[in-house]
N, C-alpha and C positions, 0 to 999 in steps of 0.2 A: 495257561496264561495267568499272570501274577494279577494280585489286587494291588490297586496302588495308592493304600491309605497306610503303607508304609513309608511311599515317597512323600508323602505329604506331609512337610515340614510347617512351624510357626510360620506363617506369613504375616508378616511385621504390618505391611498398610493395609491386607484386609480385619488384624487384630483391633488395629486402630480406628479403623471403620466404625467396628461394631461397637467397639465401647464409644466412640464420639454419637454413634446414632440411637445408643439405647435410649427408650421411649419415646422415641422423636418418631411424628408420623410421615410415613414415606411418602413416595409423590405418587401422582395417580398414578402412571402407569405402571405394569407390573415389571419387578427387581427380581433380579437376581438373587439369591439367595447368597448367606455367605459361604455354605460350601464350595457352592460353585463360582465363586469369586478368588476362595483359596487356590482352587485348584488355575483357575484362569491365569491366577499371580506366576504360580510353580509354572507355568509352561511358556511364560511370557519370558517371565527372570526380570531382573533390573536394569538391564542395558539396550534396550529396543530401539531402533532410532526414530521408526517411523509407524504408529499404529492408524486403525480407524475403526467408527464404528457406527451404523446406523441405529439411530434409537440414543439414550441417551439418562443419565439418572447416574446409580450408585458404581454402573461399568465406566463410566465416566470419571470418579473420582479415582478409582483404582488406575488407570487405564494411564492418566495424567501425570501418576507417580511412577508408572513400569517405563514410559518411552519420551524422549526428547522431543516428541513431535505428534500429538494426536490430532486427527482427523473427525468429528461429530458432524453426524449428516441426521438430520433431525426439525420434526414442526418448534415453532416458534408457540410453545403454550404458556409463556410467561401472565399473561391473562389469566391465567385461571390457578382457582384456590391453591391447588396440590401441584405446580407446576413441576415437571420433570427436569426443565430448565433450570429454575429455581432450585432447586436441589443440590444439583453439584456446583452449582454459581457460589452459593452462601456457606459449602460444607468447608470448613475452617485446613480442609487437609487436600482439595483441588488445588492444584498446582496448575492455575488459571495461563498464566504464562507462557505455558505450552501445551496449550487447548486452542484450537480455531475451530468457530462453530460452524456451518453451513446451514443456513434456515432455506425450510420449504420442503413439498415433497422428494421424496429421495427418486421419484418415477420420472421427474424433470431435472435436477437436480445434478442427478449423478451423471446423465447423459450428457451435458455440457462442463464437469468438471473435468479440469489439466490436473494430472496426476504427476508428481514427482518422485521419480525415484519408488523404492518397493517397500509393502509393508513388511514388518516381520510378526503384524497379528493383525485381524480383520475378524468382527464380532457383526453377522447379520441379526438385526433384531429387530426392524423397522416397523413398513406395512406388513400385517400375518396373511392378506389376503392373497391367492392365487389371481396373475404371476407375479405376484412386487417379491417377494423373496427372492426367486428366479432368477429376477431383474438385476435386482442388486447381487446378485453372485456374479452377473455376465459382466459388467461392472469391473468387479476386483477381483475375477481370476487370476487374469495373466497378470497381476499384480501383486502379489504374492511373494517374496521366496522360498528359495528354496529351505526347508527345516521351518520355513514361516508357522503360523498356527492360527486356520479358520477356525471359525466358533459357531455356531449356527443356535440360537436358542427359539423354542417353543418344536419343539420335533414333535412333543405329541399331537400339534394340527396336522391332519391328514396332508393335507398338500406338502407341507412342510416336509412330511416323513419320507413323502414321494420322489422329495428331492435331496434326502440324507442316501435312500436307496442310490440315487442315480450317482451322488459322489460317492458315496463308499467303495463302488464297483469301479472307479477309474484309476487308470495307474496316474495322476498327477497326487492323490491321498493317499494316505495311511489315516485309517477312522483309530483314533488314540481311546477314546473311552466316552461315554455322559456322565455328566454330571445331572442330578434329578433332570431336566427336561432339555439339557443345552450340549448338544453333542461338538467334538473336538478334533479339529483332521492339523494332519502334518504334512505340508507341503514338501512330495518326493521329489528325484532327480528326474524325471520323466520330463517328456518333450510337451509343450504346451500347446492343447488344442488351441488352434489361431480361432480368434473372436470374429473372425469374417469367412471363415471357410465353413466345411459342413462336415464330414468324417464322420460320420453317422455309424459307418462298415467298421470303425477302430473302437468303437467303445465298448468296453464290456457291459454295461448296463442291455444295451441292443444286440449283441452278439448271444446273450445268453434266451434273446427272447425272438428273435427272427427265425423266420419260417424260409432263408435264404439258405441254403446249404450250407454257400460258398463261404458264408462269413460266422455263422453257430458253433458257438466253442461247443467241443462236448465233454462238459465236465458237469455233466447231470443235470442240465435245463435252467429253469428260474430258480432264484434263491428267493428264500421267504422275504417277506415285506418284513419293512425296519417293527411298525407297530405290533405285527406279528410275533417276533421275536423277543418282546418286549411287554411287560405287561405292569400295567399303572396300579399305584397302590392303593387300595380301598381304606376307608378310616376305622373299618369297622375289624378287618384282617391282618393292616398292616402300617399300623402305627410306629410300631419299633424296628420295622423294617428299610430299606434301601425304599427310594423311591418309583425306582425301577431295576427287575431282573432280570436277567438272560434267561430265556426258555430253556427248558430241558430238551436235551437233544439237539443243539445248534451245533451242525461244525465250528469244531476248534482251527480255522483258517483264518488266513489274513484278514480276508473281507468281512468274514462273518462275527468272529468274536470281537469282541467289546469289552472294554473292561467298565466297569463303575465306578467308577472315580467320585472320591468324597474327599 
């Protein structure tokens, strides 16, 4: 499987980004970095019609410029120093115009928003705390298209990883690569687990780990855990290195490899 720091062309609004934000101190909460905002650009493209994203900051201004219609589901921290709000509100290249905010927890929030029509990108970045990630994927699954592009950032928190595990293993993803800590699926042709049913028996995630006969794939038991697979870089060893690597000895299959994406 290829790297794909060959596909990774100039990307014009994250170049702009970084030169408009050098020295400028970022907002509290923690940003995206700009690789992985390059990479975000490339998988996005510039004609998206409808994105979202919970959380909110410099994916925000990018986000603004990729799609006709952005969606920010996000707290209302304009009070305070480093505002997150504040941030992409003031940064001179938001394209505010086609931004609509949604203030308040994304755990009350999401549960009563009317959704229109599908995105063709959705960035979970919200609460990191088990279930609000969870939460907000049940949310904007079936919302989605198809070739769409989830984003999932902070995978190295455990719970988080446990839930990159459970998408990667379904056929409605294809796991495209990470970026340092924000991993990236592509919405397949596959049939949509319905948000009120249960199909527990359909899922590879459970098929590879039930003790049911009737329903255990056998194609060699559990796959390793995402963290497992994956090993975070130390400052003392690897500085000039990726900020994460694929393990030695990972099948080279669909679900298991991963590419790095920078």
């Amino acid at each position: 499987m290829e790297a794909l720091e060959s596909e990774v062309s100039e990307s014009t609004v994250t170049d702009q980004m970084e030169q408009e934000q050098r020295g400028v101190a970022g907002h509290g909460a923690g940003m995206l970095n700009y690789k992985t905002l390059r990479v975000l650009e490339r998988l996005v493209g510039t004609s998206a019609e409808q994105t979202a994203e919970t959380g909110c900051g410099r994916s925000t201004i990018l986000l603004s410029n990729l799609s006709h219609q952005h969606q920010v589901f996000c707290l209302d921290d304009t009070a305070d120093e480093r505002s997150s709000v504040d941030f992409f509100r003031h940064s001179s290249l938001t394209r505010t115009e086609r931004v609509t905010t949604h203030f308040g927890p994304t755990q009350t929030v999401l549960s009563t928003f009317e959704h229109h029509g599908l995105y063709d990108c959705v960035l979970i970045d919200g609460p990191h705390g088990y279930p609000f990630p969870d939460l907000e994927y049940f949310h904007f699954y079936p919302r989605i298209r198809e070739g769409g592009i989830l984003a999932i950032d902070d995978v190295n928190i455990p719970s988080i990883s446990r839930m990159v595990d459970i998408i990667s293993e379904d056929d409605m993803w294809d796991l495209v690569g990470v970026s340092n800590v924000t991993a990236f699926f592509r919405r397949t042709a596959a049939p949509t687990t319905s948000p009120t049913g249960d199909e527990w028996w359909t899922q590879e995630y459970n098929r590879r780990r039930t003790n049911v006969l009737d329903f255990r794939l056998k194609d060699g038991g559990e796959r390793k855990p995402f963290l497992k697979r994956y090993q975070k870089r130390t400052l003392a060893s690897s500085i000039k290195r990726r900020a994460w690597r694929l393990l030695e000895g990972t099948p080279l299959d669909r679900r298991e490899s991963v590419r790095m994406l920078r």
